[in-house]
OpenMM code with the backbone's topology and positions (N, CA, C; nanometers):
from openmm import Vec3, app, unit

residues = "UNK UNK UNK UNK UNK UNK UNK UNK UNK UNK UNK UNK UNK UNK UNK UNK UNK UNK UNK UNK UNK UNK UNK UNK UNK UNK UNK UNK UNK UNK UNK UNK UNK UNK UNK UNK UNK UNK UNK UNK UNK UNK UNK UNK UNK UNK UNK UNK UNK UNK UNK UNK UNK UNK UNK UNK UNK UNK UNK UNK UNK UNK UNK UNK UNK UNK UNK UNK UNK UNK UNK UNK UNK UNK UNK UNK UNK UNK UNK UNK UNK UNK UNK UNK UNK UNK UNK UNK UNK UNK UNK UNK UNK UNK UNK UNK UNK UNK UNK UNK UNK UNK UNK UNK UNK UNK UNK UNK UNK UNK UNK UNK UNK UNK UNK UNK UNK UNK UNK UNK UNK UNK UNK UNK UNK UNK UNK UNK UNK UNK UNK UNK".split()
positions = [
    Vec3(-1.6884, -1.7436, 1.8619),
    Vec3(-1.6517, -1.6786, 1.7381),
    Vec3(-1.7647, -1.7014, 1.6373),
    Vec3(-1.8271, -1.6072, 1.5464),
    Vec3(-1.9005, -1.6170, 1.4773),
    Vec3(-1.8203, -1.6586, 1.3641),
    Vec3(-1.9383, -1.7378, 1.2818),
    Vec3(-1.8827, -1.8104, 1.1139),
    Vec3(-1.7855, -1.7114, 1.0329),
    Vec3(-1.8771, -1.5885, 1.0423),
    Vec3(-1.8302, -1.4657, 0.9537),
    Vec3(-1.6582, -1.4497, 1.0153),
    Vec3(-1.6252, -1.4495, 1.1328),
    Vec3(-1.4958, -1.3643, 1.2178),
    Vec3(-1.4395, -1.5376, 1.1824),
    Vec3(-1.4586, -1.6142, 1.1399),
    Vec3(-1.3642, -1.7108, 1.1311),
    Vec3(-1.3330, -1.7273, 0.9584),
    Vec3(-1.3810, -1.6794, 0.9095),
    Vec3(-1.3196, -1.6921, 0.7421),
    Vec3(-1.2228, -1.6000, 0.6540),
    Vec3(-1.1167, -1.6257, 0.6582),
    Vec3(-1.0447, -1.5457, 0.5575),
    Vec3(-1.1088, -1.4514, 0.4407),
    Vec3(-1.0457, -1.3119, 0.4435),
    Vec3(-1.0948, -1.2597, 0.3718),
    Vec3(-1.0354, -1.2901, 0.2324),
    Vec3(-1.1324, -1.2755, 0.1393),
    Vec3(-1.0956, -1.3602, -0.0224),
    Vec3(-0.9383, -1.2472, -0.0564),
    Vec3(-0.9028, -1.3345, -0.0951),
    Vec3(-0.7886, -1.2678, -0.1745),
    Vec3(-0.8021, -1.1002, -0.2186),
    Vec3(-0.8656, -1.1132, -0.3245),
    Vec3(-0.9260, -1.0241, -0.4184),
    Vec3(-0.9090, -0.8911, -0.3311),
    Vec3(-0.9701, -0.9143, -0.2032),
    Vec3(-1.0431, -0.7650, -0.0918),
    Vec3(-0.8826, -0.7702, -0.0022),
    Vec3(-0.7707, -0.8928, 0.0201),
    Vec3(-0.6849, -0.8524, 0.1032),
    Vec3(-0.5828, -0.7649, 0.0067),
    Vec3(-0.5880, -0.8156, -0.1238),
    Vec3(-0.4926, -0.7104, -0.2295),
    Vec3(-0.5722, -0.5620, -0.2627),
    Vec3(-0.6588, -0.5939, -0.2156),
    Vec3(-0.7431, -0.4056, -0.2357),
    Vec3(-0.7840, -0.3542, -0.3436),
    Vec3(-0.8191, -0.5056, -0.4468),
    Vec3(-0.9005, -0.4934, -0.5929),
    Vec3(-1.0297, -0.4322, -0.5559),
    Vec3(-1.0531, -0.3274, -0.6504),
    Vec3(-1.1624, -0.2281, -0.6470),
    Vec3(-1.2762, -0.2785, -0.7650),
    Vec3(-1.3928, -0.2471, -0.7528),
    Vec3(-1.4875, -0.2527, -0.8918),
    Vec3(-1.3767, -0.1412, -0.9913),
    Vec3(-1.3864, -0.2411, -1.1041),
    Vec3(-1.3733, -0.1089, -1.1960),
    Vec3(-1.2279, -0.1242, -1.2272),
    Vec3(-1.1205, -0.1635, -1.1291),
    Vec3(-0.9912, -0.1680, -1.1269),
    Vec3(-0.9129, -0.2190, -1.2524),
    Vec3(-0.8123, -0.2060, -1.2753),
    Vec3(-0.7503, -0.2939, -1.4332),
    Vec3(-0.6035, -0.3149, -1.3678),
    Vec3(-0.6334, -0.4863, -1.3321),
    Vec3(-0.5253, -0.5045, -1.2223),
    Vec3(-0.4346, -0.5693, -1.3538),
    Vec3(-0.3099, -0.5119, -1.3194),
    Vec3(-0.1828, -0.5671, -1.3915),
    Vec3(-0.1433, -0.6775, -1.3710),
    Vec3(-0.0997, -0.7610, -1.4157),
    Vec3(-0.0281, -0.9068, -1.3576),
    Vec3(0.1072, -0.9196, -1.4037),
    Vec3(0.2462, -0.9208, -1.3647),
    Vec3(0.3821, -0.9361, -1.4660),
    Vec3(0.4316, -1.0335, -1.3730),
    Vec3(0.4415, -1.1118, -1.4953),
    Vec3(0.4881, -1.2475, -1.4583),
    Vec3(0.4284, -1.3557, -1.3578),
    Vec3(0.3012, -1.3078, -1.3441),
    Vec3(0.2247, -1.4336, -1.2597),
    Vec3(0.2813, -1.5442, -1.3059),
    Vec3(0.2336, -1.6450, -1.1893),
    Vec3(0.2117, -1.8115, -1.2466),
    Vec3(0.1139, -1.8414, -1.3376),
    Vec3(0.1606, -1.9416, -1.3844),
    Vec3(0.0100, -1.9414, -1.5002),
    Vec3(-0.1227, -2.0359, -1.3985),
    Vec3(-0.1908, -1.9776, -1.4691),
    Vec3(-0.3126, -1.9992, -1.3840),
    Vec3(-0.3890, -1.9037, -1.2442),
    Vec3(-0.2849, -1.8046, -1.2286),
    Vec3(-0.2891, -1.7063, -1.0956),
    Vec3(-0.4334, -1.6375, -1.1160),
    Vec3(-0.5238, -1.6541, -1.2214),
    Vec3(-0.6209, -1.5890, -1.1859),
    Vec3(-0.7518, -1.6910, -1.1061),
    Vec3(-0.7441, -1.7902, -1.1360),
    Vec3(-0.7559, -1.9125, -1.0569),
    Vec3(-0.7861, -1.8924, -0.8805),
    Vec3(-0.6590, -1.8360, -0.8620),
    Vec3(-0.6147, -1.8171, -0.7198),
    Vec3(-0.6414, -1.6633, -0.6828),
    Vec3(-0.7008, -1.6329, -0.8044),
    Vec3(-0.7694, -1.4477, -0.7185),
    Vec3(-0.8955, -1.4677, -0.6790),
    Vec3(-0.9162, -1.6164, -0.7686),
    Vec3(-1.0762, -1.6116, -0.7539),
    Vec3(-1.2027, -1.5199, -0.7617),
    Vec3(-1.3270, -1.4762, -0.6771),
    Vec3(-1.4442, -1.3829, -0.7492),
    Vec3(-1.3541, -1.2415, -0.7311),
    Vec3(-1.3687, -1.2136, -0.8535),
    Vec3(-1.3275, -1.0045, -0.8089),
    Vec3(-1.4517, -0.9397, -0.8751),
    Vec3(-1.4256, -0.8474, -0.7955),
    Vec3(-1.5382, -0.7349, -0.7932),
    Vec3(-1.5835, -0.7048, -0.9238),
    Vec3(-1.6826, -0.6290, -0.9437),
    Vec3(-1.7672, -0.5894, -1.0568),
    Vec3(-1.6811, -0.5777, -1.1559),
    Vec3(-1.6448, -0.5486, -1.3157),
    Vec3(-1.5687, -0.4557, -1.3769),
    Vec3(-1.4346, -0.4782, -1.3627),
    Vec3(-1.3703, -0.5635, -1.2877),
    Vec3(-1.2385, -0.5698, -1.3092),
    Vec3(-1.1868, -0.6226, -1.4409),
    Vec3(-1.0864, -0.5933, -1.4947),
    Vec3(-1.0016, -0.6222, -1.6157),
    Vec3(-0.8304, -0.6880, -1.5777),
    Vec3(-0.8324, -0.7825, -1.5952),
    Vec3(-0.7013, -0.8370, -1.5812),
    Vec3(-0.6240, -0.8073, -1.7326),
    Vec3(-0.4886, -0.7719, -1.6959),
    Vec3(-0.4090, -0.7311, -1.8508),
    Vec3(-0.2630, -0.8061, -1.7715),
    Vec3(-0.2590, -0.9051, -1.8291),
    Vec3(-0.1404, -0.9976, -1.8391),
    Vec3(0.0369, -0.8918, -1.8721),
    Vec3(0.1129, -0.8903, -1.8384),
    Vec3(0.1603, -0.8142, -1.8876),
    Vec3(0.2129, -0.6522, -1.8975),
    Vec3(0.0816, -0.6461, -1.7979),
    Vec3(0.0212, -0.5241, -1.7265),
    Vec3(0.0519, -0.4289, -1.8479),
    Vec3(-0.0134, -0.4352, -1.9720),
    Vec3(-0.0101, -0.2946, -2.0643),
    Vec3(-0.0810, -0.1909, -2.0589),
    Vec3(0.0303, -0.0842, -2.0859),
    Vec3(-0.0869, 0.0191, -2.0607),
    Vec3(-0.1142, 0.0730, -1.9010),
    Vec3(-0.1735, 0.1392, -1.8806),
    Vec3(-0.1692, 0.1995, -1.7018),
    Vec3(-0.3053, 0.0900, -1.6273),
    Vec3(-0.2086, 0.0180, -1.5484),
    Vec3(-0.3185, -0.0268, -1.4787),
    Vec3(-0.2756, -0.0355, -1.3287),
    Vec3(-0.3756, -0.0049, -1.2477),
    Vec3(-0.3729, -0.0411, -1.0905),
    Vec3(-0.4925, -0.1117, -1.0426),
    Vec3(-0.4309, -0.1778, -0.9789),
    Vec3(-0.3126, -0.2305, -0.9184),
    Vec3(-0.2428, -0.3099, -1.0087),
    Vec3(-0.0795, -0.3305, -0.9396),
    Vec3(-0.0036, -0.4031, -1.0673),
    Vec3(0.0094, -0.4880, -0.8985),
    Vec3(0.0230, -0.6458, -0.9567),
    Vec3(0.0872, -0.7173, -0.9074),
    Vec3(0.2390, -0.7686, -0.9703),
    Vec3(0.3331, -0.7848, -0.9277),
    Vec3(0.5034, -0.7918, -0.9929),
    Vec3(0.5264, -0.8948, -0.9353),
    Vec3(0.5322, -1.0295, -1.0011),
    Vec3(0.5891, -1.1335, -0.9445),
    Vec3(0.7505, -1.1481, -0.9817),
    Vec3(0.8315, -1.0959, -0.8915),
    Vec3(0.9933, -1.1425, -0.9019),
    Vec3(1.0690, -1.2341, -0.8456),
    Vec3(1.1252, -1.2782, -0.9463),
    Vec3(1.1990, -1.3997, -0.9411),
    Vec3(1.3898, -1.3966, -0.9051),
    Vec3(1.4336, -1.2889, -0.8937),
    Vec3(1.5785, -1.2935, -0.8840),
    Vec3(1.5993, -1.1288, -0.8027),
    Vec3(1.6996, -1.1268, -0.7114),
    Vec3(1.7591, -0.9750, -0.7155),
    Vec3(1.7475, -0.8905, -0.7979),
    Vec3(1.8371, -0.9626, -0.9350),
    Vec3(1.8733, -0.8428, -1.0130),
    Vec3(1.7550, -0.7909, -1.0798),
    Vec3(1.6409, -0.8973, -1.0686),
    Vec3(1.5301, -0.8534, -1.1730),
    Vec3(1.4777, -0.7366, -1.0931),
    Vec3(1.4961, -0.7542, -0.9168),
    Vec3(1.4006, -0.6534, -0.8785),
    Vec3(1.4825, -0.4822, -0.9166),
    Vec3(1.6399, -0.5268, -0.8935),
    Vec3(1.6962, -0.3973, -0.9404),
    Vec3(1.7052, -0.3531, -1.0558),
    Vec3(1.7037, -0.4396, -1.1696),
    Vec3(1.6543, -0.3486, -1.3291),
    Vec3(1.5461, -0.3275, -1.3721),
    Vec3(1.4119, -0.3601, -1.2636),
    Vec3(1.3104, -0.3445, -1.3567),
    Vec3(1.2284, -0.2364, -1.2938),
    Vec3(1.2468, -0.2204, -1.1539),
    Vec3(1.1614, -0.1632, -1.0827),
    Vec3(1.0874, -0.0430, -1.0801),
    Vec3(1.2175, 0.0245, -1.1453),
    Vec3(1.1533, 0.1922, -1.1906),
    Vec3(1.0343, 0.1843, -1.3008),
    Vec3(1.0507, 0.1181, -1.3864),
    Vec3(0.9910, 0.0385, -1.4912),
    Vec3(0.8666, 0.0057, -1.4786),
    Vec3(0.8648, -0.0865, -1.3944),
    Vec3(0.6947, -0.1419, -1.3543),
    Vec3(0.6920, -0.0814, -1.2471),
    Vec3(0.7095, 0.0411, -1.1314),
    Vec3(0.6753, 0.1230, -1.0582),
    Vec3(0.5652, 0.2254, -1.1415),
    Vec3(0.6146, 0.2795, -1.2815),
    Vec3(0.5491, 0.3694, -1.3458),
    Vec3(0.4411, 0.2626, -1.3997),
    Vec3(0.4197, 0.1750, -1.4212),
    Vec3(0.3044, 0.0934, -1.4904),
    Vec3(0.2148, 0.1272, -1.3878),
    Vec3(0.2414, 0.1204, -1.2535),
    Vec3(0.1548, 0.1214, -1.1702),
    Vec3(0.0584, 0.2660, -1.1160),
    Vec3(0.1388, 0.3680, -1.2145),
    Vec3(0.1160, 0.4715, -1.2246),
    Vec3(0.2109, 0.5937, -1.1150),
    Vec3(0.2073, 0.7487, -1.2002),
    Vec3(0.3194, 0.8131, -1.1081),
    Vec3(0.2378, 0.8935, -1.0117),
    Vec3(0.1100, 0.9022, -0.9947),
    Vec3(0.0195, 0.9893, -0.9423),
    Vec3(0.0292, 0.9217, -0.8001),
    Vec3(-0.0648, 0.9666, -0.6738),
    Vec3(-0.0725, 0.9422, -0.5559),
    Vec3(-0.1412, 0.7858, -0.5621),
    Vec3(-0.2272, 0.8148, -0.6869),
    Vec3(-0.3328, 0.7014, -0.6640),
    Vec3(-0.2800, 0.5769, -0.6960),
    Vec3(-0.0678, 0.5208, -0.7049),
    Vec3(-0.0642, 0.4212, -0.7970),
    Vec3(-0.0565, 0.3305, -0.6502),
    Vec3(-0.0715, 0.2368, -0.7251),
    Vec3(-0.0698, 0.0852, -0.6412),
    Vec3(0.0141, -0.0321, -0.7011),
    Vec3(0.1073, -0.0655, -0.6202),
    Vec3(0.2082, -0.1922, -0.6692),
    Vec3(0.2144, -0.2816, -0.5861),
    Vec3(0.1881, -0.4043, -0.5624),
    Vec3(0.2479, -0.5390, -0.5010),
    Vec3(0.3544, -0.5601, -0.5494),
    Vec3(0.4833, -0.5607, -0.5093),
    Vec3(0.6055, -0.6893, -0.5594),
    Vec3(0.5731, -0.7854, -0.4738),
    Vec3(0.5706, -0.9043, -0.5106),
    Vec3(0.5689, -1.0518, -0.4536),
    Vec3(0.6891, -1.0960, -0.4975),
    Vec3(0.7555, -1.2168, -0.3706),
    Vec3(0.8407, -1.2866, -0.3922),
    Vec3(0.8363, -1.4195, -0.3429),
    Vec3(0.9192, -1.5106, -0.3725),
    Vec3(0.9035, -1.6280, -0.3141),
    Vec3(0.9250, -1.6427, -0.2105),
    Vec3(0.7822, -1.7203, -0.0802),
    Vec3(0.8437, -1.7941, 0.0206),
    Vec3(0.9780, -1.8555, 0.0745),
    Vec3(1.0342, -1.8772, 0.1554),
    Vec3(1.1279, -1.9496, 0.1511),
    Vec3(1.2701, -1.9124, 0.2070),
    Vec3(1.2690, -1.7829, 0.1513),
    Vec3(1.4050, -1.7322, 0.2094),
    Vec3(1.5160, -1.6661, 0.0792),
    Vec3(1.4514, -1.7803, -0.0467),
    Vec3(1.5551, -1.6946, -0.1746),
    Vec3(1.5480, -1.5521, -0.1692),
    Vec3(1.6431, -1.5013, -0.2583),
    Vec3(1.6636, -1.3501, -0.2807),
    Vec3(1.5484, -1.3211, -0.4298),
    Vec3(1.4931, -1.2440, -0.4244),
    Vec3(1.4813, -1.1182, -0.2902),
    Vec3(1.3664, -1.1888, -0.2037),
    Vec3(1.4221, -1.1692, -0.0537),
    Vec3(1.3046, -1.1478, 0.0457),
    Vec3(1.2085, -0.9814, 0.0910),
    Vec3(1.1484, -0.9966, 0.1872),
    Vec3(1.0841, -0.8933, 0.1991),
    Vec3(1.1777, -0.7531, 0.2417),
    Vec3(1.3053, -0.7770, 0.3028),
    Vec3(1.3727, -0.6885, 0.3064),
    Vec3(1.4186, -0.6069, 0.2038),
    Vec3(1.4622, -0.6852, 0.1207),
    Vec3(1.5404, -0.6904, 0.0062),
    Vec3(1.4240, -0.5430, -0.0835),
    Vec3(1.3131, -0.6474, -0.0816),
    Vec3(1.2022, -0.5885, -0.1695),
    Vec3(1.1620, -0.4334, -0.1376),
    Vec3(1.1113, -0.4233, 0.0292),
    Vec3(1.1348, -0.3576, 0.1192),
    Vec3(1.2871, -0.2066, 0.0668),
    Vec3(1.3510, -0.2185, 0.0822),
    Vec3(1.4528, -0.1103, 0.0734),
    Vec3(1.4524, -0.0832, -0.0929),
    Vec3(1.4307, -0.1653, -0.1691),
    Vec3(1.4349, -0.1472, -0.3352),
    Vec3(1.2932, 0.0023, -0.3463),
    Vec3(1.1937, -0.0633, -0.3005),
    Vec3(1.1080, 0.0423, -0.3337),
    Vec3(1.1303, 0.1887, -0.2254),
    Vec3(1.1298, 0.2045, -0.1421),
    Vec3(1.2142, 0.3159, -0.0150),
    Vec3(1.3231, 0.3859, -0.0988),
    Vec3(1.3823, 0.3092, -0.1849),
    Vec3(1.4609, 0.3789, -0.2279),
    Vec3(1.4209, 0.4940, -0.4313),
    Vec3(1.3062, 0.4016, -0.4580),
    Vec3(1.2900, 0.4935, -0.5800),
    Vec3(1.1527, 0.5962, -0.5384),
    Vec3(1.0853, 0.5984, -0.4126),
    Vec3(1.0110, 0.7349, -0.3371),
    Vec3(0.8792, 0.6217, -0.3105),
    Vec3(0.8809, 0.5165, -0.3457),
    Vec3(0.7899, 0.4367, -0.2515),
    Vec3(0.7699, 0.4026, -0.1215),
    Vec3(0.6636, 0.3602, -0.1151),
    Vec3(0.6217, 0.3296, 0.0611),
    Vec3(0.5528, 0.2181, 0.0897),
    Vec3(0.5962, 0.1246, 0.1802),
    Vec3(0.4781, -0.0374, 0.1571),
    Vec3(0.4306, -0.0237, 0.2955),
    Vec3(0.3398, 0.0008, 0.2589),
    Vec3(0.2007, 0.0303, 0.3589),
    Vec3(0.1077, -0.1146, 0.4429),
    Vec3(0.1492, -0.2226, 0.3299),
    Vec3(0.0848, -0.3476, 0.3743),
    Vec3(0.1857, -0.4833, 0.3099),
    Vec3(0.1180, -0.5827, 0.4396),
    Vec3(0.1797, -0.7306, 0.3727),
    Vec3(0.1108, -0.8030, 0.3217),
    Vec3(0.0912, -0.9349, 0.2718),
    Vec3(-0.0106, -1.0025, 0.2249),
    Vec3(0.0692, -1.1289, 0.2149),
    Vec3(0.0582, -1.2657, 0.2294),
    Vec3(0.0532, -1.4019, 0.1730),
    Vec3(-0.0407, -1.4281, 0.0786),
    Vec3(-0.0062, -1.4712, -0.0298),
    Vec3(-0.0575, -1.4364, -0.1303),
    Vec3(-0.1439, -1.5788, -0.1832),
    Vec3(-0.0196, -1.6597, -0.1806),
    Vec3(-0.1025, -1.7871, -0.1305),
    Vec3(0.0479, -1.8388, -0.0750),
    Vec3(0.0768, -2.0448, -0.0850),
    Vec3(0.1677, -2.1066, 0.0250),
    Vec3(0.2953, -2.0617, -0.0823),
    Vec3(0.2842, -1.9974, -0.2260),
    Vec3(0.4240, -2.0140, -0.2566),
    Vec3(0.4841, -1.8253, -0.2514),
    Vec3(0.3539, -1.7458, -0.2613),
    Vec3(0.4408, -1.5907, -0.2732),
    Vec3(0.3713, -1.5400, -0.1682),
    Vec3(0.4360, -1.4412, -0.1186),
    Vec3(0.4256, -1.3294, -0.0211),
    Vec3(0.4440, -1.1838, -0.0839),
    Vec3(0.3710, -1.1377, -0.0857),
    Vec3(0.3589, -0.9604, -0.1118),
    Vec3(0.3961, -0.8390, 0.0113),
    Vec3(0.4804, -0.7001, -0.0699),
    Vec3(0.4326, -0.5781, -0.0390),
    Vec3(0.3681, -0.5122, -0.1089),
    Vec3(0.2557, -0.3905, -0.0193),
    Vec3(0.1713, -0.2946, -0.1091),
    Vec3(0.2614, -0.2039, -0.1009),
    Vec3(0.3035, -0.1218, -0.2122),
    Vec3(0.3807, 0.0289, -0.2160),
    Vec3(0.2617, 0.1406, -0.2603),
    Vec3(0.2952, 0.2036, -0.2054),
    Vec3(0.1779, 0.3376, -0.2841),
    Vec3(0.3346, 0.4810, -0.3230),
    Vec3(0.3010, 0.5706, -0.3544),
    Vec3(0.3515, 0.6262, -0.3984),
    Vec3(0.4001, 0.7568, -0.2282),
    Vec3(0.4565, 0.7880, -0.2151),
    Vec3(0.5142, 0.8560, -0.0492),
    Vec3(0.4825, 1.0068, -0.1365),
    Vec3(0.3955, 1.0535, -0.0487),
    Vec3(0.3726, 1.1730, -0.0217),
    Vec3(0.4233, 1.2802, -0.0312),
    Vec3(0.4044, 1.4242, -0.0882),
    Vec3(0.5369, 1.4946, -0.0968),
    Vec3(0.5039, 1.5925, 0.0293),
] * unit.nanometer
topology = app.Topology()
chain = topology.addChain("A")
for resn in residues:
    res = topology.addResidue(resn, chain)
    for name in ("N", "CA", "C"):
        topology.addAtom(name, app.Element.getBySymbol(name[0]), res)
């Protein structure tokens, strides 16, 4: 195995941060930019995710949060083809798991295209927007 085929790819490139990107963050941990470590040229982190930015990362913490908010920060992430959303949830098994997360977005015309471990405490889906 070469050095290169044995190293994890950085965070940053497995969430699909672009140069240029204005990645959303709602409700990170504090310190989560820490743990994105180098991103690409031009990126803009907006806490809060104000304003249209993609990618949004959505860190949720309860069921119900994923069912009242989702339509909500789905559109942050933008309504065009080009939007991009992670919901992350906690390891572990609490609600919501990936299922959970999984059928929430399927059901408002999303599609999660990818998984990610995000680091040892959250796990991610990518949704993009489903095709008409």
């Amino acid at each position: 195995m070469t050095e290169e085929a044995g190293r994890a790819a950085p965070l940053a490139q497995k969430l699909g941060i672009r140069p240029g990107d204005i990645l959303g963050l709602l409700g990170a941990p504090a310190g989560f930019e820490r743990v994105l470590g180098n991103l690409p040229q031009g990126v803009v982190i907006r806490r809060g995710a104000r304003g249209r930015c993609a990618p949004v990362i959505w860190f949720v913490r309860t069921a119900r949060q994923l069912e009242r908010e989702l339509k909500k920060v789905a559109g942050k992430a933008g309504e065009a083809a080009e939007s991009r959303l992670w919901i992350a949830w906690r390891k572990g098994g609490a609600p919501p798991g990936e299922n959970a997360v999984r059928r929430a977005g399927l059901a408002i015309g999303l599609v999660d295209i990818k998984i990610c471990a995000i680091d040892s405490t959250w796990s991610g889906l990518f949704f993009v927007r489903r095709r008409s």
